[in-house]
Rosetta silent file (secondary structure, phi, psi, omega in degrees, C-alpha in Angstrom):
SEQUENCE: XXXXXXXXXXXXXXXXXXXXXXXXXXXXXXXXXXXXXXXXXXXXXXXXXXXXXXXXXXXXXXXXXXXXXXXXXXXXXXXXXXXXXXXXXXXXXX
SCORE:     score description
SCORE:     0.000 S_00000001
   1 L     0.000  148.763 -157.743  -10.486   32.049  -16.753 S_00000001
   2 L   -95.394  138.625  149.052   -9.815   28.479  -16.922 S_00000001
   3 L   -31.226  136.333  169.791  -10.666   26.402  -19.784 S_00000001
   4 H   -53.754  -32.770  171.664  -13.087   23.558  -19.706 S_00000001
   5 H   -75.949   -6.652  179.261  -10.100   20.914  -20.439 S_00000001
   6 H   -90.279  -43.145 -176.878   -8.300   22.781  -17.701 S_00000001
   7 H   -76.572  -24.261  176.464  -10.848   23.124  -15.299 S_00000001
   8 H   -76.886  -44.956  174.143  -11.970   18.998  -15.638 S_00000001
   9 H   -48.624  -46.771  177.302   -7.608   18.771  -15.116 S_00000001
  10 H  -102.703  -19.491  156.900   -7.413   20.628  -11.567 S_00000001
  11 H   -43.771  -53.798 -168.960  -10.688   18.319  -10.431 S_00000001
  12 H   -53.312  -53.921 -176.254   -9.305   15.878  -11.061 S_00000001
  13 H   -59.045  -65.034 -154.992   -5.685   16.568   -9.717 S_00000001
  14 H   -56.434  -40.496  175.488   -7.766   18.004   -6.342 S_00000001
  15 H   -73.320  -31.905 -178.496   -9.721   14.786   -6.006 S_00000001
  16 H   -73.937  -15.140 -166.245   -6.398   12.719   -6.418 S_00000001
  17 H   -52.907  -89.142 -168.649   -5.116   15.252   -3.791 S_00000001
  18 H   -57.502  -62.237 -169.756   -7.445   14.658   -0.725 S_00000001
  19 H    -9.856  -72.613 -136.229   -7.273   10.852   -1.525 S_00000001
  20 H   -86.423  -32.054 -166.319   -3.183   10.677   -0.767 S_00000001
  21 H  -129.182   26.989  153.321   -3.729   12.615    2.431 S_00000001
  22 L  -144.893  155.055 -164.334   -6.788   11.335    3.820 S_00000001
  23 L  -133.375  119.677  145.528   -8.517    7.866    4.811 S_00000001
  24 L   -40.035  156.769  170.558  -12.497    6.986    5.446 S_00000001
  25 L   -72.265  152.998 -177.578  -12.365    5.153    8.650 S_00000001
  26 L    44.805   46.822  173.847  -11.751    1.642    8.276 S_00000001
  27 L  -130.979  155.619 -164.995  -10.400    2.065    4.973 S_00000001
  28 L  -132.085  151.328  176.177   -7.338    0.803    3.773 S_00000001
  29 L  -135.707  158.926  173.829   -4.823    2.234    1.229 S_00000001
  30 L    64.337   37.922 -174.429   -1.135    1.563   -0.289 S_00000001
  31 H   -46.805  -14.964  174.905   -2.409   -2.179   -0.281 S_00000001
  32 H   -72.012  -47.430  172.510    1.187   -3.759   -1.252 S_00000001
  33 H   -33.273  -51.094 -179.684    2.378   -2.262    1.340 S_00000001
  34 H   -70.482  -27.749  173.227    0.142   -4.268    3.710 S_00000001
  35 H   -39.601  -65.726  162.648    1.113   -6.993    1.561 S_00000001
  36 H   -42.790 -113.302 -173.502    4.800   -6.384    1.855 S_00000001
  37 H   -12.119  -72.465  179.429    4.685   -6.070    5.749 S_00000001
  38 L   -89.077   20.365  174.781    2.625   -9.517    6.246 S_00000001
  39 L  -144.244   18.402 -175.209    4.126  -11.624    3.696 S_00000001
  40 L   -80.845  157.149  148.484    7.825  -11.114    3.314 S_00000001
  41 L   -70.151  154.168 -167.826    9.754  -13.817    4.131 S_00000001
  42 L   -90.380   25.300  157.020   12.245  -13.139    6.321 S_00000001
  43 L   -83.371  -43.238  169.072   14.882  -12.346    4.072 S_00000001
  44 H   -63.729  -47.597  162.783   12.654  -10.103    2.084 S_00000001
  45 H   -40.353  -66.605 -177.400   12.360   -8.179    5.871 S_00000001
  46 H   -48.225  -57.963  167.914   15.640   -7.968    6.370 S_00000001
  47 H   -57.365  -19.159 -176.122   16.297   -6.081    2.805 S_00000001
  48 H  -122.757   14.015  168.002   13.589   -3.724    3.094 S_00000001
  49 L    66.256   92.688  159.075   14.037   -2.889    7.183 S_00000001
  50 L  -160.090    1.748  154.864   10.980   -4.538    8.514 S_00000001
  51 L    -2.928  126.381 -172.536   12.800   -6.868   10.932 S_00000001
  52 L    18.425   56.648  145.787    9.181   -6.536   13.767 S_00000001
  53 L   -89.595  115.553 -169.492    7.668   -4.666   11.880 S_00000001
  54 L  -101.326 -162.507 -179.219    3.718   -4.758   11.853 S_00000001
  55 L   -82.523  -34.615 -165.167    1.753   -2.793    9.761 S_00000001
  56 L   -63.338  -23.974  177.000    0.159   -0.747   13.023 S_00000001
  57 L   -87.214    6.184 -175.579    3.797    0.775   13.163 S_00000001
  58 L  -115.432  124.750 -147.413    3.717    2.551   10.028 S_00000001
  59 H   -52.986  -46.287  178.021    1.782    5.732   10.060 S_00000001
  60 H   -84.228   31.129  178.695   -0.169    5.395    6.585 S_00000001
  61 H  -111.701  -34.093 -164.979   -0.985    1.705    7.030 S_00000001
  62 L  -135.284   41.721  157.549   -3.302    2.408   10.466 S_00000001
  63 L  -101.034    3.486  155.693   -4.712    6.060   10.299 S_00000001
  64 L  -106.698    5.548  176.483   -7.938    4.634    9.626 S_00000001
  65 L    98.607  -11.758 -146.216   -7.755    1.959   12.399 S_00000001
  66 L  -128.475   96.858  142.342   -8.007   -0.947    9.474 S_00000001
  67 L   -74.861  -27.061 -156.901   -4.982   -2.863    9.365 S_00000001
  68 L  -147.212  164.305  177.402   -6.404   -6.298    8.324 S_00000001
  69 L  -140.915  142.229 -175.993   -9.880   -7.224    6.849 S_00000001
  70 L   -77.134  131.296 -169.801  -11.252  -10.524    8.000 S_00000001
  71 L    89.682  -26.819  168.654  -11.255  -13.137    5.585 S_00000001
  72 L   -83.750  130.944 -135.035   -8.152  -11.347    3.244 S_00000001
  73 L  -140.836   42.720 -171.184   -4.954  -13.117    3.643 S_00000001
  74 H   -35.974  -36.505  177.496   -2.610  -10.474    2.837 S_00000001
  75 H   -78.089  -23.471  153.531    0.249  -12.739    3.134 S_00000001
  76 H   -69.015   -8.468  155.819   -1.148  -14.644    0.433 S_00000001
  77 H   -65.605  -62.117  179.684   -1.380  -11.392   -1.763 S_00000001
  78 H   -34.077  -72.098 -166.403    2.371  -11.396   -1.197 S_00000001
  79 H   -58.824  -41.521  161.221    2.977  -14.350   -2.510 S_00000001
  80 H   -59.269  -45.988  176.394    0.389  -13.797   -6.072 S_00000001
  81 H   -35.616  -59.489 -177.975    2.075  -10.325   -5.989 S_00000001
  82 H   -52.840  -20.955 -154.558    5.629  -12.373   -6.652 S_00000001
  83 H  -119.261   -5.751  163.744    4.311  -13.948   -8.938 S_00000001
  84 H  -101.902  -27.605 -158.675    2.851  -11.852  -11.345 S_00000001
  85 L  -132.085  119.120 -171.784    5.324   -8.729  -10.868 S_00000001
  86 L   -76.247   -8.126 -174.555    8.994  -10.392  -11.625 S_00000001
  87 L   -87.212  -28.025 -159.038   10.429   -7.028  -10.015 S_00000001
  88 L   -89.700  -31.943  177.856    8.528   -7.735   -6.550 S_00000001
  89 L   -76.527 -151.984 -101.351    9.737  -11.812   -7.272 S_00000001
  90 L   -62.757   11.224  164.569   13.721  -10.479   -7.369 S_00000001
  91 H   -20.727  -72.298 -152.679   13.210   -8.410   -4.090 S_00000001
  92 H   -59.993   -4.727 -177.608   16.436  -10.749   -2.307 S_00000001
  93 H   -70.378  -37.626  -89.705   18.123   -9.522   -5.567 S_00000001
  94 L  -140.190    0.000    0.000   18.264   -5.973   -5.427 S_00000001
């Protein structure tokens, strides 16, 4: 029998589970990603293989149908992204 700290432990992990391998419709996940895709420059593309790449070709960016949300500016994400996380800002570095 499982303990109560054990049993609160495999909820959890079980809820984080179904998350990673399922999407609500019109929901979007791995948001950098979308980030990434519509706001490298195209140098940053070239280093990370995304040369025409949209988001709709990569299977966990459009398996809920939701690529883009009207009014969010993803490529402008990009760009805040660089600029808070100096690892994502040395990308052409790497």
């Amino acid at each position: 029998m499982l303990s109560a700290a054990a049993h609160r432990a495999v909820r959890r992990w079980s809820r984080l589970q179904s998350r990673v391998v399922r999407q609500a419709p019109r929901e979007r996940n791995y948001h950098v990603f979308y980030y990434l895709v519509k706001g490298a420059d195209p140098e940053e593309r070239t280093r990370c293989f995304l040369q025409n790449k949209r988001c709709e070709d990569f299977y966990y960016l459009n398996q809920s149908g939701c690529t883009s949300i009207e009014n969010w500016h993803d490529d402008k994400c990009f760009v805040e992204l660089k600029v808070r996380v100096p690892a994502v800002a040395n990308l052409n570095r790497v």
